[in-house]
C-alpha positions in Angstrom: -3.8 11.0 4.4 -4.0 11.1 8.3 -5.8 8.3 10.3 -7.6 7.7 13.6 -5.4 6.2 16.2 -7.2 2.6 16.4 -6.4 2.0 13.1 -2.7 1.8 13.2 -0.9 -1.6 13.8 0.9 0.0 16.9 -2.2 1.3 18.4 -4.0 -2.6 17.9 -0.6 -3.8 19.5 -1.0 -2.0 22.2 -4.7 -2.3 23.0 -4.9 -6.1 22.8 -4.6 -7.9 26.1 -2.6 -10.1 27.4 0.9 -8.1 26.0 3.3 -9.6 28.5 2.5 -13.1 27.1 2.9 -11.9 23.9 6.1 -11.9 22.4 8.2 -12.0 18.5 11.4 -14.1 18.4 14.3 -14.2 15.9 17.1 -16.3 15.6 19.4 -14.4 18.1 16.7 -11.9 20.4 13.0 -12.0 21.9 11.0 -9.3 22.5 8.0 -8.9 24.3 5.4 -6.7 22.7 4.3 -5.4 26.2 7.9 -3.9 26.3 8.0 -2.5 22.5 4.5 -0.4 23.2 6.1 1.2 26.1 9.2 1.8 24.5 10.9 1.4 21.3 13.3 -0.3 19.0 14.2 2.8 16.9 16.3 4.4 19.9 13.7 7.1 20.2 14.4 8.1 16.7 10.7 7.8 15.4 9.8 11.2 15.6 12.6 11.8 12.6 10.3 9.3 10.8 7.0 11.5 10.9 5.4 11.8 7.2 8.4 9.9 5.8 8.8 7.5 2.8 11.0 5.0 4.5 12.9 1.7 3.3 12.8 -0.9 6.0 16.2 -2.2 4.5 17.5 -4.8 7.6 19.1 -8.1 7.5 17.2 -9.5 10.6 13.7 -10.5 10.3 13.0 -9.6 13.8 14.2 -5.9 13.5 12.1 -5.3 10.4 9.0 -6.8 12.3 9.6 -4.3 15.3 10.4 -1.4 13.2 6.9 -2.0 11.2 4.7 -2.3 14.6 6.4 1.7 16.0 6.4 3.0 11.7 2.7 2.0 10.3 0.4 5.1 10.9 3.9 7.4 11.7 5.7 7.1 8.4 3.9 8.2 5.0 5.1 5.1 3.4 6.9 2.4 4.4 9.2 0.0 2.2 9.6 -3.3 2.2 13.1 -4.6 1.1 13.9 -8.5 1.4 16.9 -9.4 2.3 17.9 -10.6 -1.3 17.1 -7.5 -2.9 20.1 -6.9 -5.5 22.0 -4.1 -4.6 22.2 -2.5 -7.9 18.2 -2.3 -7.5 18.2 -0.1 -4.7 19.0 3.3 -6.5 16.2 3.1 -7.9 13.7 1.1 -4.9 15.1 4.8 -3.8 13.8 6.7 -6.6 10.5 5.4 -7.2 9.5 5.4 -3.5 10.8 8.8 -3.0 12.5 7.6 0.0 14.0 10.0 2.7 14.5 7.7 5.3 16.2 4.5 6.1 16.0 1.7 8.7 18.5 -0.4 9.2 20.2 -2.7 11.6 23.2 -2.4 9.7 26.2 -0.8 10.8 29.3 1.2 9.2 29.1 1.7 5.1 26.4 -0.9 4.1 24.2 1.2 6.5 23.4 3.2 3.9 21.4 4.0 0.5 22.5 6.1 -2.3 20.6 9.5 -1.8 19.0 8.9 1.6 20.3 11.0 4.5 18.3 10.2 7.6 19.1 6.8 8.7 17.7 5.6 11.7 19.1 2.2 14.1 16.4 -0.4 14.6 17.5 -3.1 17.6 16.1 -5.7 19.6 17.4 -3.8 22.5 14.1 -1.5 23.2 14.2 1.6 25.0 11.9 2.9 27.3 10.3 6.0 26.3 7.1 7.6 25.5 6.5 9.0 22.0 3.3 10.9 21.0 1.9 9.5 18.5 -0.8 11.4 17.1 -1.5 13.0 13.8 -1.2 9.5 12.2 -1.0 8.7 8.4 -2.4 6.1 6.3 0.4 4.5 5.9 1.5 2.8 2.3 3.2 -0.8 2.8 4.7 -1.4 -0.6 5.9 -4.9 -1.4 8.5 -5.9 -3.8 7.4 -8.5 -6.3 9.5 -11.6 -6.1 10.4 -12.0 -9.7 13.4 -13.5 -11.0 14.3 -11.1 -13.3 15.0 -7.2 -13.4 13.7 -5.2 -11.3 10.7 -6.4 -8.9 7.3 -4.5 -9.1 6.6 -2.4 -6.3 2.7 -3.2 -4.7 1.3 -0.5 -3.1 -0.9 -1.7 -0.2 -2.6 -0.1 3.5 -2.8 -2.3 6.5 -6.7 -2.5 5.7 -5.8 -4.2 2.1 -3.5 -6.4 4.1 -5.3 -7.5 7.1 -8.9 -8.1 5.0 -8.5 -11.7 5.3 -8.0 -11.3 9.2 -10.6 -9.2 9.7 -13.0 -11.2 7.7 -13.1 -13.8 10.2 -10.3 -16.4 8.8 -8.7 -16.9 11.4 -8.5 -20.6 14.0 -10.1 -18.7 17.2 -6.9 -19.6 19.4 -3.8 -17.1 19.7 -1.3 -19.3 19.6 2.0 -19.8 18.8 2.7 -18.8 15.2 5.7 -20.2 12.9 7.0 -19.2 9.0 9.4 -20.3 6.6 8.4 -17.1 5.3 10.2 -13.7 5.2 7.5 -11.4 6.3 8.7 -9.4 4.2 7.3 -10.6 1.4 3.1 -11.0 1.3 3.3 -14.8 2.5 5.2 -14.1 5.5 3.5 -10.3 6.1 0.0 -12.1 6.5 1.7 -14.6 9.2 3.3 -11.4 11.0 -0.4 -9.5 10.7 -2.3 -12.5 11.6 -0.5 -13.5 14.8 -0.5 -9.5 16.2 -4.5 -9.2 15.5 -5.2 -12.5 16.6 -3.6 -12.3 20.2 -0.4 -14.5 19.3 3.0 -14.3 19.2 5.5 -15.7 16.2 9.0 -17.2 15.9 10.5 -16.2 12.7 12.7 -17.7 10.6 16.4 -17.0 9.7 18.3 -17.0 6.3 21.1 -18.1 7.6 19.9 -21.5 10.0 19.2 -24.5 8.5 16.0 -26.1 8.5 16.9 -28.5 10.7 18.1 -25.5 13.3 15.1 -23.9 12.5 12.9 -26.6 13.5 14.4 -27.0 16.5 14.4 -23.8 17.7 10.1 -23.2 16.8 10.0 -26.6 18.7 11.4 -24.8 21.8 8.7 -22.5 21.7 6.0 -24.9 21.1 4.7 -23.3 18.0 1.2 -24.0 17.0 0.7 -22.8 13.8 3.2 -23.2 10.9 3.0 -21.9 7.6 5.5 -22.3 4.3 5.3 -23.2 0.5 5.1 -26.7 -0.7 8.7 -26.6 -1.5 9.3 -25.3 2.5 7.2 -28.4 3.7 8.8 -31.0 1.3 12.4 -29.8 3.2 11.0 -30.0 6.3 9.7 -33.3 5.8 13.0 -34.7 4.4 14.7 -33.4 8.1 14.9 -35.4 10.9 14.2 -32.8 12.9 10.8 -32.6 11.7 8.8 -34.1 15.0 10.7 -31.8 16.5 7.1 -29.5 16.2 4.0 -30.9 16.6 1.7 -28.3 15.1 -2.2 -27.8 15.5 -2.5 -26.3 12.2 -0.6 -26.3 8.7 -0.8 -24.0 6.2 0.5 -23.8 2.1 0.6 -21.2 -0.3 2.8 -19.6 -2.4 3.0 -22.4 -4.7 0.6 -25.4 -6.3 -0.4 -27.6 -3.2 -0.2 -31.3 -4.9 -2.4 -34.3 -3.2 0.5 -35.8 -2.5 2.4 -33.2 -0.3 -1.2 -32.4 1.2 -1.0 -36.4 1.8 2.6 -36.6 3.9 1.8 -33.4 5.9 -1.6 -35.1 7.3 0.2 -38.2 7.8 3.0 -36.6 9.0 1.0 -34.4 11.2 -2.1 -36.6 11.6 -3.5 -34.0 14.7 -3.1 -30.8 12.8 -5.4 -29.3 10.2 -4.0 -29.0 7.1 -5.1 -26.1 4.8 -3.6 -24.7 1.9 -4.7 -20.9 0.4 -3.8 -19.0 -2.8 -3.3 -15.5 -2.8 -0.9 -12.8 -4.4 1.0 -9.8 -3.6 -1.1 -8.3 -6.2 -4.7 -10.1 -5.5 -4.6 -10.5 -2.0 -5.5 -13.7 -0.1 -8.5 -15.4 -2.4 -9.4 -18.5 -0.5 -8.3 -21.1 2.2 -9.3 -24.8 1.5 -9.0 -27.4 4.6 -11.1 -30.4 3.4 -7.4 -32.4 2.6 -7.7 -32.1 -1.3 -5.6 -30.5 -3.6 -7.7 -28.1 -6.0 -10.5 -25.3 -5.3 -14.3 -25.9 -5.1 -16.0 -24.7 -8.6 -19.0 -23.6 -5.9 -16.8 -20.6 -5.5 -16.3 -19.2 -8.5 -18.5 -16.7 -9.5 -20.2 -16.1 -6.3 -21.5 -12.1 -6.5 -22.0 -12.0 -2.3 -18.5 -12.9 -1.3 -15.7 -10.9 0.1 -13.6 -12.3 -2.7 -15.0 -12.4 -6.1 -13.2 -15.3 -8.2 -13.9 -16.2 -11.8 -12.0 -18.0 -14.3 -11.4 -16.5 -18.0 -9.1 -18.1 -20.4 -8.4 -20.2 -18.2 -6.6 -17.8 -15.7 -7.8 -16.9 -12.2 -8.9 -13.2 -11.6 -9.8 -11.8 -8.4 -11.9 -8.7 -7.5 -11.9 -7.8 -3.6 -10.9 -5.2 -0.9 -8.0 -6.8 -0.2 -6.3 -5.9 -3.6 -3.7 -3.9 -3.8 -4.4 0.1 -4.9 -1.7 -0.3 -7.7 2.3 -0.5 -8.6 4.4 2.3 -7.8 5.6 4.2 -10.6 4.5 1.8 -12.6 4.6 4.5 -15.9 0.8 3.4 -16.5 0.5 -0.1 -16.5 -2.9 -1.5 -14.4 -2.9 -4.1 -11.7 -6.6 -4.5 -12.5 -8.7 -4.9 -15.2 -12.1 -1.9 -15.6 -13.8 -4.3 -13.7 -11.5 -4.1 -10.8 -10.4 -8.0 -11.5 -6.7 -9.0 -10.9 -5.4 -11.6 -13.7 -3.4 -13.8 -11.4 -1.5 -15.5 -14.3 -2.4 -18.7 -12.8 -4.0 -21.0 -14.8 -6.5 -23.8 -13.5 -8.3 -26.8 -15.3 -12.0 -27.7 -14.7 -12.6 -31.3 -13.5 -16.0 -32.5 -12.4 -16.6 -30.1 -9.8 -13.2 -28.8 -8.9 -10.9 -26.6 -10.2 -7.0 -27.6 -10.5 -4.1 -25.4 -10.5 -1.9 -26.7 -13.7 1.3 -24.0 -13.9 1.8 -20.5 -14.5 1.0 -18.8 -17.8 4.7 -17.7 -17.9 6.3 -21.1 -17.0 4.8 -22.8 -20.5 7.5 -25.3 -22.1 6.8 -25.3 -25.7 7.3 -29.0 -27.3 6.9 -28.5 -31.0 4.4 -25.9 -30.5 2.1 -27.9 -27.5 2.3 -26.9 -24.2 3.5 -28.3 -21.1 3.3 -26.7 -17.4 6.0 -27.9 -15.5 3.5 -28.4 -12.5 1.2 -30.6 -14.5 4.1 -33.0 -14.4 5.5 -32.9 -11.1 2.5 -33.3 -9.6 2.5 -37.0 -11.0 5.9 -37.4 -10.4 5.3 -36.6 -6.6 2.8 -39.3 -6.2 5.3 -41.5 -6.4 6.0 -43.2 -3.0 9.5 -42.6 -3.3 9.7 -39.3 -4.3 9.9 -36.4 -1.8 10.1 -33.5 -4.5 10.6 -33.1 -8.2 12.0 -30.0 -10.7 10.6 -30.1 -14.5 12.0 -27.8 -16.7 12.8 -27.3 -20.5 16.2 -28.4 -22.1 16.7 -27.4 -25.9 16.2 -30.2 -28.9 17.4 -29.4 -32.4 13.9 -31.1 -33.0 11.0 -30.0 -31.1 12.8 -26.4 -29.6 12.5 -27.8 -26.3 11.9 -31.3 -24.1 10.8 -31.6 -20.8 13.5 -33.4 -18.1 13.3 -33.7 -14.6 15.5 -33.7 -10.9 14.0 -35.6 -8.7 14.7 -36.3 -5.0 14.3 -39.7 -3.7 12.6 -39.9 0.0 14.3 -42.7 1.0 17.2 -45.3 -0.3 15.0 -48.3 0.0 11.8 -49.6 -2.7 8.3 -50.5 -1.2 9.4 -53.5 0.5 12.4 -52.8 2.1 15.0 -53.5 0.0 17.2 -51.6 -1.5 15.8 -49.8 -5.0 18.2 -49.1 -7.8 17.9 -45.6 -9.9 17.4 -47.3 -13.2 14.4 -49.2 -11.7 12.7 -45.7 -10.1 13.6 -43.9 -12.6 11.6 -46.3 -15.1 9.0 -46.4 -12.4 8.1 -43.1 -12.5 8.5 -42.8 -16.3 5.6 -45.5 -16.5 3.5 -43.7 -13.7 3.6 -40.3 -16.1 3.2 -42.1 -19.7 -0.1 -43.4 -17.7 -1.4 -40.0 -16.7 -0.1 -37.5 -19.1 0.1 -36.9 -22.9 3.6 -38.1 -24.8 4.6 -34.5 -25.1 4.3 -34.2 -21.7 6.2 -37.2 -20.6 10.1 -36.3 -19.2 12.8 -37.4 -21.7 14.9 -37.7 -19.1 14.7 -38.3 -14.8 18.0 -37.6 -13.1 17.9 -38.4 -9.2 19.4 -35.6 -7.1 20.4 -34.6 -3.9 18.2 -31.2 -3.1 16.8 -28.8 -5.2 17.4 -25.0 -5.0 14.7 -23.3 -3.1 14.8 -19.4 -3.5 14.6 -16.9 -1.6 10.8 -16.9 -2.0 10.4 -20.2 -0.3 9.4 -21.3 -4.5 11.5 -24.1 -6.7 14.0 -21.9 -8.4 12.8 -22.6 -12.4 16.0 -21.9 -14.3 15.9 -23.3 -17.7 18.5 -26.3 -18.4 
């Protein structure tokens, strides 16, 4: 369906003021977006990519981010690939997209996907020219789900369903300099990207292949305002010493439960940013940003009828109604993203108390202890209050017995106890069994704590939960 001109992400680009300050950086290149609307980054190739189905498909964060800006409101529908995407998935990515087209910053044989002929060079390196750009489409962003198994749903969304948050007024009022240990091309990371072009700022993204520690350093350099990540991201950065290396005016969580205690260590941390944390889905959309410095949701708004974001809670799962759902899965062979109603089931279950609602674990990530339930959440979140504890994994591990019992890796924040001395790992370990037999229910209660190094963050920026 074509579009006016002002409402494609280019045309915004390239109205805003202020383009020569503006700029996107990646690990290797900067580009100034002043350059990028009076050239382009796809070697004058765009007009091949008129009315298109096209998989952005490139290892570099930076060259998918430039290639979106010149595509949205040219292309008919524009693909999403992360970097991890399993190879033997993309036959049919190909298929159920109907792709003709491929960008790429790839070179020689890996260039290419099975059954797609035009393939088109995005780089850093712009080149002047001028395009005409009219006739525009309304351009489908589809995002892969980031599930851990088989192949990811595909999310159909517009660049109105994805910039509905921005546009609604959440943003901090200064431009800025905007950070993420998010790939933007996933929904965390795509709202950083979209947020920082609308709101007048520019973004350092993150690389795969740097460590956090190089990472931190580099969005130092640039003097990077605004930084967003999961919990998990945060709890890295934190253990780094590179972490003063920014000094951030505002922090921001999602993608995973944000725990009081990690909410706790990034104020402290950070004692001149605001920190905020927000839920939202690929699915759902962005639902709400808290900033008051507690973990958990207001109960005031749920059920509010007059908000941009209807929420409600039904067997004990999260549901969302708003305009900044997605339209629906591609080829999804008939299966809804929303109820009749128009409400998304989130799948993340919450837990009334007093007037606040908790996040307690995914309806999918139950363990089952002789037929009770556990969410491994519920438990970490205890565990991470200790003050010794940087991060913690629980998981399931079979029993002859009970069909499963909960264990859990923990990281230790630092070698020595609350006094100085050095702290042996029988003592925390019994310390942080004590601190959970307190809080939670015997079935509940880790049979085992083993102290580890790291934990496996995946590509998601989430805890990679593999069973034991």
């Amino acid at each position: 369906m074509p579009q006016s001109d002002r409402d494609s992400l280019w045309n915004l680009v390239s109205a805003a003021g202020r383009l020569s300050d503006r700029s996107l950086s990646g690990a290797n290149a900067k580009v100034a977006l002043g350059d990028l609307v009076r050239g382009s980054s796809l070697g004058g190739r765009l007009e091949e990519l008129r009315g298109r189905s096209v998989l952005v498909a490139t290892r570099d964060q930076l060259t998918a981010a430039l290639a979106l800006v010149e595509l949205d409101g040219v292309a008919r529908r524009v693909v999403l690939c992360p970097p991890d995407l399993p190879g033997e998935h993309v036959p049919l990515v190909v298929a159920t997209a109907a792709a003709d087209a491929l960008v790429t910053d790839r070179a020689g044989p890996e260039a290419g996907a099975p059954g797609v002929g035009c393939v088109v060079t995005c780089s850093p390196n712009i080149t002047p020219t001028e395009i005409e750009r009219s006739g525009r489409f309304d351009t489908e962003w589809i995002l892969l789900t980031s599930g851990t198994t088989g192949l990811p749903k595909m999310v159909v969304h517009t660049l109105s369903s994805l910039a509905g948050p921005i546009k609604s007024g959440d943003t901090l009022g200064s431009p800025g300099v905007w950070s993420t240990f998010y790939d933007i091309r996933r929904y965390g990371g795509l709202q950083i990207f979209l947020r920082t072009l609308l709101g007048g700022g520019s973004l350092v993204l993150s690389d795969a292949q740097e460590s956090t520690g190089d990472f931190l350093i580099r969005a130092g350099a640039h003097g990077v305002t605004h930084v967003s990540g999961t919990p998990s991201h945060w709890r890295r950065a934190l253990m780094s010493p590179l972490a003063r290396r920014i000094a951030p005016q505002y922090v921001r969580l999602s993608g995973e439960i944000a725990d009081q205690a990690i909410l706790d260590h990034l104020q402290a941390f950070y004692p001149e940013a605001r920190v905020a944390h927000a839920f939202a889905s690929t699915e759902a959309g962005v639902a709400f940003v808290v900033g008051d410095g507690l973990a958990g949701v207001p109960a005031s708004l749920m059920g509010r009828r007059d908000a941009d974001v209807e929420m409600k809670v039904e067997d004990g799962s999260l549901r969302i109604r708003s305009a900044r759902t997605a339209t629906g899965y591609l080829g999804s062979r008939g299966e809804a993203l929303a109820d009749a109603d128009g409400f998304v089931d989130t799948g993340d279950m919450l837990e009334l108390l007093g007037d606040r609602y908790y996040f307690v674990g995914r309806r999918g990530g139950i363990i089952n202890v002789g037929g009770r339930k556990v969410y491994p959440e519920e438990v970490e979140a205890v565990i991470n209050r200790h003050p010794r504890v940087q991060m913690s994994l629980v998981k399931a591990r079979k029993s002859p017995i009970t069909g499963a019992i909960v264990v859990a890796d923990v990281v230790v924040r630092s070698p020595a106890g609350p006094s100085g001395a050095p702290a042996g790992a029988a003592a925390l370990e019994s310390e942080i069994l004590d601190a959970c037999r307190r809080a939670l229910a015997p079935h509940k209660v880790p049979a085992a704590i083993r102290l580890v190094p790291s934990l496996d963050v995946a590509a998601s920026g989430k805890l990679a939960r593999l069973d034991a």
